[in-house]
C-alpha positions as CSV (number, residue, x, y, z in Angstrom):
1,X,55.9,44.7,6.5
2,X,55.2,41.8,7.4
3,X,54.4,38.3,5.3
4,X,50.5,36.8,5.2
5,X,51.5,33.1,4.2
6,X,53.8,30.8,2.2
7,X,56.5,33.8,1.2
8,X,59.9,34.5,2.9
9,X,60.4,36.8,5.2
10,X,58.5,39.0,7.5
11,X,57.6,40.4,12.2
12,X,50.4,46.0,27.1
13,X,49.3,48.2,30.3
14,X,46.6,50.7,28.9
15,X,47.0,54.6,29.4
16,X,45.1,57.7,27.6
17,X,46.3,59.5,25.3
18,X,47.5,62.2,26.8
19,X,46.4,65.4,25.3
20,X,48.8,68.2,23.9
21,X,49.5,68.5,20.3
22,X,52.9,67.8,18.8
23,X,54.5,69.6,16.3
24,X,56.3,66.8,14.5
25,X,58.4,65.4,11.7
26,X,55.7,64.2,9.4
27,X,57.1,64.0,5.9
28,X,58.4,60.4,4.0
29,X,62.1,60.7,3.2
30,X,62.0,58.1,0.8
31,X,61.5,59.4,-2.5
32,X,59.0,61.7,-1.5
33,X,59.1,65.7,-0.3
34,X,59.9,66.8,3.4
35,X,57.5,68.5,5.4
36,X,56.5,69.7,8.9
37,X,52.7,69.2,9.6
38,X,50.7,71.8,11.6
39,X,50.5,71.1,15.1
40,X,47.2,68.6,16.1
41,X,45.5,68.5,19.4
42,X,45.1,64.7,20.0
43,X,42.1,65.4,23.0
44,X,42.6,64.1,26.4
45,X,40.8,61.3,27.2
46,X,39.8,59.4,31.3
47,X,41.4,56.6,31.6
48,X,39.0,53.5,32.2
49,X,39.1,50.7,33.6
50,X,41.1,48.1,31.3
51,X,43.6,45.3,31.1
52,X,46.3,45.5,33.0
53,X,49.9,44.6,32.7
54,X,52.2,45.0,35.2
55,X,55.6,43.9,33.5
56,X,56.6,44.5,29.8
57,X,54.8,42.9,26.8
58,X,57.4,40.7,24.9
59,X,55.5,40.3,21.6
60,X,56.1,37.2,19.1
61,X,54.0,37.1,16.0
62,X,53.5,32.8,15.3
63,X,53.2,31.8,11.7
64,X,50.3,29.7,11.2
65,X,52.3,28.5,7.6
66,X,55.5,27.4,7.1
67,X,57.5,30.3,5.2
68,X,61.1,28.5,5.4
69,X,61.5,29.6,8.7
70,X,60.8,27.0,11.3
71,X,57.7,25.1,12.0
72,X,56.5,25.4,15.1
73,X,53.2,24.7,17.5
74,X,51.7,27.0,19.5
75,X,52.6,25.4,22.8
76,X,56.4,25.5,21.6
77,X,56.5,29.2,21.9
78,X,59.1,30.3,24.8
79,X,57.3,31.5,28.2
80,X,59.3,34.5,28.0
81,X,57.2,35.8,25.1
82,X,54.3,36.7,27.7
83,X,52.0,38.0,24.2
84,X,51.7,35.6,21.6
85,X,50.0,37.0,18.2
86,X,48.8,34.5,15.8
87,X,49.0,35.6,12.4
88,X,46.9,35.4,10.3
89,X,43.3,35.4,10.2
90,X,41.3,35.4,7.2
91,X,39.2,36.9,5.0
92,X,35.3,35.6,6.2
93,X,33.9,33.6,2.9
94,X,30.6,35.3,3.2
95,X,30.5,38.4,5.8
96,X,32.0,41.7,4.2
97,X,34.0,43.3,6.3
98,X,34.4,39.9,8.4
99,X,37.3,37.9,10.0
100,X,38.1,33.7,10.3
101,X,40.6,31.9,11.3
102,X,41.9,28.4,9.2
103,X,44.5,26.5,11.2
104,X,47.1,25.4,8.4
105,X,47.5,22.0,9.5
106,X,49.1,20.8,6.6
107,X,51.7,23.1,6.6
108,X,52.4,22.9,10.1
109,X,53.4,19.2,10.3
110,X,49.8,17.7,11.2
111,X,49.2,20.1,14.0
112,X,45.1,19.7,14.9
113,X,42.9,22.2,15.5
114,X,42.4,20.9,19.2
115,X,45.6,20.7,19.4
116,X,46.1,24.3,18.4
117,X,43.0,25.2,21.1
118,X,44.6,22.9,23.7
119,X,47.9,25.0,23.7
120,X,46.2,28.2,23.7
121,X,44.7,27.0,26.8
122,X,48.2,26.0,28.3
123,X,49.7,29.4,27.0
124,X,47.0,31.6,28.9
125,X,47.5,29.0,32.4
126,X,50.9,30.4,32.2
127,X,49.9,33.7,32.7
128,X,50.3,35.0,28.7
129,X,48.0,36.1,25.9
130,X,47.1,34.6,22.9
131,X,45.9,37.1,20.3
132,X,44.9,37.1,16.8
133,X,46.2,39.2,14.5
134,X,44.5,40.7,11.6
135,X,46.4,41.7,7.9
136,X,49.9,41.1,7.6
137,X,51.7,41.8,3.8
138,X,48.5,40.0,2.1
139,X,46.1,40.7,4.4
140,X,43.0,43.0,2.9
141,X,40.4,43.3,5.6
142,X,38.5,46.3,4.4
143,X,36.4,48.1,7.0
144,X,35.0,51.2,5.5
145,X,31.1,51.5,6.1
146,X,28.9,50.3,9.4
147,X,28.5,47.1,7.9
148,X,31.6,46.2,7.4
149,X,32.6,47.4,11.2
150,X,29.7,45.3,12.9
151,X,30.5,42.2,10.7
152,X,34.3,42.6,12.2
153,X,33.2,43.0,15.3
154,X,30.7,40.3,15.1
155,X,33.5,37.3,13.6
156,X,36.0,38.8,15.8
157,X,34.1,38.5,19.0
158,X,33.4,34.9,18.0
159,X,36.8,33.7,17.2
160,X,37.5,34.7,20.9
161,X,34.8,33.1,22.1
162,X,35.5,30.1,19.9
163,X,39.1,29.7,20.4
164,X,39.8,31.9,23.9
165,X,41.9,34.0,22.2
166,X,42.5,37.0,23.9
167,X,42.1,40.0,21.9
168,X,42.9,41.3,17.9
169,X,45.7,42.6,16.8
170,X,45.8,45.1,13.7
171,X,48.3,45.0,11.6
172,X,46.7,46.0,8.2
173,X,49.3,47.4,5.7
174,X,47.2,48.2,2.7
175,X,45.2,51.3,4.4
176,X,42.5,51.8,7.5
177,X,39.7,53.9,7.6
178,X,40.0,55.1,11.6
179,X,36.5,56.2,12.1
180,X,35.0,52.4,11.2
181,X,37.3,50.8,12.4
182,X,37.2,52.5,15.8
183,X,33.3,51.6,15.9
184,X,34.4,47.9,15.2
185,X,37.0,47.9,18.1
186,X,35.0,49.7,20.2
187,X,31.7,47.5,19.7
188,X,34.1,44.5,20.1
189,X,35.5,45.9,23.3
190,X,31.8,46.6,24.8
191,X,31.5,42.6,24.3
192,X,34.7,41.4,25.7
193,X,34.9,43.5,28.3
194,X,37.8,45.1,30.2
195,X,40.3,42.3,29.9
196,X,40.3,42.7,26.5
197,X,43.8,43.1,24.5
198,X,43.9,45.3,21.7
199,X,47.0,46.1,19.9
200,X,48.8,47.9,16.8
201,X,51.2,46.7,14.2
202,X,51.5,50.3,11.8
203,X,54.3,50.4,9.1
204,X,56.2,53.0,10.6
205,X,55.3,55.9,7.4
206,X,52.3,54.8,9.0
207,X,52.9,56.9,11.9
208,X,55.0,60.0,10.5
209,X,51.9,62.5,11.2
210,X,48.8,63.2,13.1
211,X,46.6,63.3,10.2
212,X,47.0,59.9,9.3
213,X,45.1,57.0,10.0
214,X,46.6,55.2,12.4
215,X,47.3,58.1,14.7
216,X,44.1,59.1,14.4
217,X,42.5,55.1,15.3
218,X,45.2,55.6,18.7
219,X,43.5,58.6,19.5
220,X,40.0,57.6,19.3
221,X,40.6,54.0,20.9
222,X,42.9,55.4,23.6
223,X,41.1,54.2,26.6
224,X,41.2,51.0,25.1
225,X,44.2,50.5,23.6
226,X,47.1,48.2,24.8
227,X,49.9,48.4,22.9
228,X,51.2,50.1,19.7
229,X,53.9,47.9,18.3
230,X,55.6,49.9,15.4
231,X,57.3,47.9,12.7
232,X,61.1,49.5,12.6
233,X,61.9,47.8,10.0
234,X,61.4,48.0,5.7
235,X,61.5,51.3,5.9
236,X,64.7,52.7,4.6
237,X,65.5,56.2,5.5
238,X,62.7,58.2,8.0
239,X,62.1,61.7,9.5
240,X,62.8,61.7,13.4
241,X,61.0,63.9,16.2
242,X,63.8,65.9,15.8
243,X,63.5,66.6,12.0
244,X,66.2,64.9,11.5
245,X,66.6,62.1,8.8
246,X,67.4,58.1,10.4
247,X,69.0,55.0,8.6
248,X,67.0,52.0,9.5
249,X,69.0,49.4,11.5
250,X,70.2,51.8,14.4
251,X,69.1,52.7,17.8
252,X,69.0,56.3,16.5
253,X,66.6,55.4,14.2
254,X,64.3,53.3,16.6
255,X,64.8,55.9,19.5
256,X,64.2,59.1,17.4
257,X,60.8,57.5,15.5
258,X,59.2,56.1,19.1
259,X,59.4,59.9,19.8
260,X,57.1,60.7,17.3
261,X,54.7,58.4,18.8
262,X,55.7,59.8,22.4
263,X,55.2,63.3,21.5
264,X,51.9,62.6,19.7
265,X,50.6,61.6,22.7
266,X,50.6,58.0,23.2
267,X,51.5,56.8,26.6
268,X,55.1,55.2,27.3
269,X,53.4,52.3,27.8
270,X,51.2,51.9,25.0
271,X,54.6,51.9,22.9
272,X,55.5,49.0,22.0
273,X,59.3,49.0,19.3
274,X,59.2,46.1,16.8
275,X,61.9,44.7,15.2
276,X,63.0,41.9,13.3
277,X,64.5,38.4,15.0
278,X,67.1,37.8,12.5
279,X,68.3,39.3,9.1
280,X,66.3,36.6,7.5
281,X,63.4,38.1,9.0
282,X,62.8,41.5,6.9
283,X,64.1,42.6,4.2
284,X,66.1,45.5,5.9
285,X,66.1,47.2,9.3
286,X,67.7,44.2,11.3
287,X,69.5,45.2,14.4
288,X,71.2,42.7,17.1
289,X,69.3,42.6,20.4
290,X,72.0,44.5,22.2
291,X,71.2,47.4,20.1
292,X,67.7,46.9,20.8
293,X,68.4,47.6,24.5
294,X,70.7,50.5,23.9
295,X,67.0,52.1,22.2
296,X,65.4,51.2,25.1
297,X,67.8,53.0,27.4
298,X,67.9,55.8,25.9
299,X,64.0,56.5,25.4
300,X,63.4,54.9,29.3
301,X,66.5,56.5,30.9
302,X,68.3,59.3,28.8
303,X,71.6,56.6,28.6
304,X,73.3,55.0,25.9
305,X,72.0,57.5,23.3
306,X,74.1,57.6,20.0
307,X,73.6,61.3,18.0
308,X,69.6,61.2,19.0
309,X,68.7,61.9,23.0
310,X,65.2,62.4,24.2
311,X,64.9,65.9,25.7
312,X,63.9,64.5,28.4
313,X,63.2,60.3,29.8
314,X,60.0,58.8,29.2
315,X,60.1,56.1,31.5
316,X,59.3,52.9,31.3
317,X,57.6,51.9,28.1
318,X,54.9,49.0,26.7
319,X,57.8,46.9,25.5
320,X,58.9,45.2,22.3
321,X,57.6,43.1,19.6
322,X,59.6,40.7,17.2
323,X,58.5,39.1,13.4
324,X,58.8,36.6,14.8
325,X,58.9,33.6,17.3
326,X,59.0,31.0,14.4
327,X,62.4,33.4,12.8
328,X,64.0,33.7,16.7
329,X,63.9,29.9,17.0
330,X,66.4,29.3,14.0
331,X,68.8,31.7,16.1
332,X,68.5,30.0,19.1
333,X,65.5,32.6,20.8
334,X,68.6,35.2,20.9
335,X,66.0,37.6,20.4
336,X,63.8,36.5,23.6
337,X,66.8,35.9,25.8
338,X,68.2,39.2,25.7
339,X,65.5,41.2,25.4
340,X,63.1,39.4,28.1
341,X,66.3,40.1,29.9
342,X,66.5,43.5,29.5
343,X,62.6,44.3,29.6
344,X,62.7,42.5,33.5
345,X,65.7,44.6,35.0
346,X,65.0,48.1,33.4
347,X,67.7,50.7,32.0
348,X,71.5,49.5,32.5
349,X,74.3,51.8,33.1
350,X,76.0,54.3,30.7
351,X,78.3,52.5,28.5
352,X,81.7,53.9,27.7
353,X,82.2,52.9,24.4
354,X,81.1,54.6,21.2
355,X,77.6,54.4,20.6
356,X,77.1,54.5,17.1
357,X,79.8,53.9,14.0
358,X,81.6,57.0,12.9
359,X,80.1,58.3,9.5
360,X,83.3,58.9,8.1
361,X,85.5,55.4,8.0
362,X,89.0,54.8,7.3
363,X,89.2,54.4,3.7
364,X,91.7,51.5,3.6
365,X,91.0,48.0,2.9
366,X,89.9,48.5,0.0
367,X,85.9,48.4,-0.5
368,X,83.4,46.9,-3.1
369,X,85.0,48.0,-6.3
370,X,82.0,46.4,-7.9
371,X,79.3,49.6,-6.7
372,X,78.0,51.4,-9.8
373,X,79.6,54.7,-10.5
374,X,77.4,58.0,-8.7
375,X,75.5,59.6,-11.6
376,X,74.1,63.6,-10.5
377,X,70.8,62.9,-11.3
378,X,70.1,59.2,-10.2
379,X,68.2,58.8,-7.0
380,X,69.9,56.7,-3.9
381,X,68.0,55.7,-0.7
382,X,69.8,55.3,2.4
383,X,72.4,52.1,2.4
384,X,72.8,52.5,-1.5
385,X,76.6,52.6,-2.6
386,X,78.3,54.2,-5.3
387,X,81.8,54.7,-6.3
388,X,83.4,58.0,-7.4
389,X,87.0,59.2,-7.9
390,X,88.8,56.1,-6.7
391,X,86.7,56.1,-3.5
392,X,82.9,53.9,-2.5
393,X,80.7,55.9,-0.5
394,X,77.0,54.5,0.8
395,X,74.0,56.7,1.1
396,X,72.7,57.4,4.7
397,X,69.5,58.5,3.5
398,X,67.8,59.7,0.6
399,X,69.4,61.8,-2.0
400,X,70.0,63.0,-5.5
401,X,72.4,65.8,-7.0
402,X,74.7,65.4,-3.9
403,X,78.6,64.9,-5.3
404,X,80.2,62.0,-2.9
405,X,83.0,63.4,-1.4
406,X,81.6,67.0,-0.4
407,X,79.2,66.7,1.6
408,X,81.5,66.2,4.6
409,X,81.6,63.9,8.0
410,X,77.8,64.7,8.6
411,X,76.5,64.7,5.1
412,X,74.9,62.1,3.3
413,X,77.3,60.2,2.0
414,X,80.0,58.1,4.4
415,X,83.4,56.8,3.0
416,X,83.0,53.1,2.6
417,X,86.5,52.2,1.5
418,X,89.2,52.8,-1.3
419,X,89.0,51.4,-4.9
């Protein structure tokens, strides 16, 4: 999820679709039922004539507020963050359906509005892309009827005309309707031409099945489509390709989700993984850049795969996204330096060292004796702890009824420590 304005926390290269329907892992694992969707046909579509990217896009959402994070000016945003999404627009005071844009110069120090156009400017001269993005936490853009889908279009071509930026980015959290807002994008695309830059920022229960809206908008806009940016991140526990259930904060968990997106039928590189810059960031789902790039080697090359391996490469994909630029620069842009670094020199070599923590730890120095005591019928999502018979044990994913202790080294629950 990411934030809209003024509260802690928060976050191309076009192919077709590529047709063949996916039989995939479609049900929520947090606190709802499992299931298995029938399989969907996503149609083949021609490619057309779009875009292009020829490296990586290294995505940084810029907060156009100050959330506690660092203040920063467009033109302070590292070159190695070659796509730049400004976030947010708002709501238009009179156009339903429509978008603006309302530099917060207050908040951001004094920064002017031509000072703001001035660095776009400087930003595309180096070669990168200014977009603006579109939702965010707070964000409720509704397109649901034609009106509402030519006023978008409409705004939204004349915020790029206005400001030069160069394309929209959705990231609406609070429900799409595909088929309207496919007729926006597209109308707005017919405008702006080839060089336009569309992208995605989905939840990722956003993306757990075919019949859902987002899949369905990446279908329909495939041909114009740049980048799907999946947000790994707030979303406890989650169904893989494989059926199999994924604690947020791993590379298992990034790898095994991208596959569903894979296997759906995006291209490798209209798939984009996002990920916070720091543990400030999100509220859950942080991992450290180098295990960032051990999710990237195993979906691009088969290597450095913890208990998830694709059945087979996928290549190079779209790249990687990060809330945010504002979040990486009170780390010291540790997020940009490694993973620019990575997305430049491709898939390293096998390590030889563990690839993911053991599920079962030792059970000595003694843990958080503090964890509430399991109870049969409560429910615990994954990275929940309990304690039980002298011993702490923490949820992997979602469960209920499941004694702590039994379950074994591939069962829910994993030792944490003695008490």
């Amino acid at each position: 999820m990411h934030e809209h304005r003024r509260t802690p926390r928060r976050r191309g290269t076009i192919a077709a679709l590529i047709g063949a329907g996916a039989l995939l892992a479609s049900a929520l694992v947090a606190g709802a039922g499992q299931f298995t969707p029938a399989p969907t046909e996503i149609e083949p579509v021609a490619e057309t004539e779009t875009a292009q990217q020829s490296a990586p896009w290294l995505t940084g959402y810029w907060h156009n507020f100050d959330n506690g994070s660092n203040v920063l000016t467009l033109g302070e945003v590292p070159s190695a963050y070659n796509l730049v999404a400004v976030s947010f627009a708002d709501n238009h005071p009179s156009l339903d359906g429509g978008i603006t844009f309302n530099l917060a110069s207050a908040e951001l120090g004094g920064y002017t509005d031509q000072a703001f156009r001035d660095d776009i400017a400087a930003v595309q001269a180096e070669g990168r892309k200014v977009i603006l993005s579109v939702g965010g936490e707070r964000g409720h853009v509704s397109v649901t009827n034609a009106t509402q889908a030519r006023n978008f279009a409409d705004t939204a071509f004349a915020l790029m005309q206005d400001y030069g930026f160069d394309g929209i980015d959705i990231d609406l959290e609070h429900g799409i309707n595909a088929q309207y807002m496919s007729s926006a994008l597209r109308d707005l695309s017919s405008r702006a031409g080839s060089d336009l830059i569309l992208t995605m920022a989905p939840q990722t229960i956003d993306f757990q099945s075919p019949d859902r809206e987002y899949p369905k908008l990446a279908s329909e806009i495939s041909d114009i489509l740049t980048i799907v940016n999946m947000q790994y991140y707030n979303s406890g526990s989650m169904l893989g390709c494989d059926d199999q259930v994924y604690s947020q904060g791993t590379a298992d968990f990034v790898a095994a989700l991208a596959c569903i997106q894979l296997e759906m039928g995006l291209s490798p590189d209209q798939v984009g993984l996002g990920l916070p810059a720091t543990p400030s960031a999100a509220g859950g789902g942080y991992m450290a850049p180098t295990e960032i790039v051990r999710a990237l080697d195993c979906l691009e090359a088969g290597t450095n795969c913890g208990s998830f391996s694709p059945t087979t490469p996928y290549g190079p994909i779209g790249g990687v996204m990060t809330w945010s630029v504002n979040w990486d620069s009170t780390n010291g842009y540790a997020f940009a330096e490694t993973i620019s670094a990575r997305l430049g020199s491709g898939p390293g070599e096998p390590t030889d060292e563990p690839t993911d923590p053991p599920t079962q730890e030792p059970t000595d120095p003694p843990a958080d004796c503090d964890a509430p005591a399991w109870a049969a019928g409560s429910v615990y999502t994954g990275g929940d702890t309990v304690s039980h018979e002298g011993t702490v044990y923490r949820a992997k994913w979602w469960t209920r009824g499941e004694e702590p202790g039994t379950t074994g080294q591939w069962g829910v629950w994993e030792t944490v420590g003695a008490c």
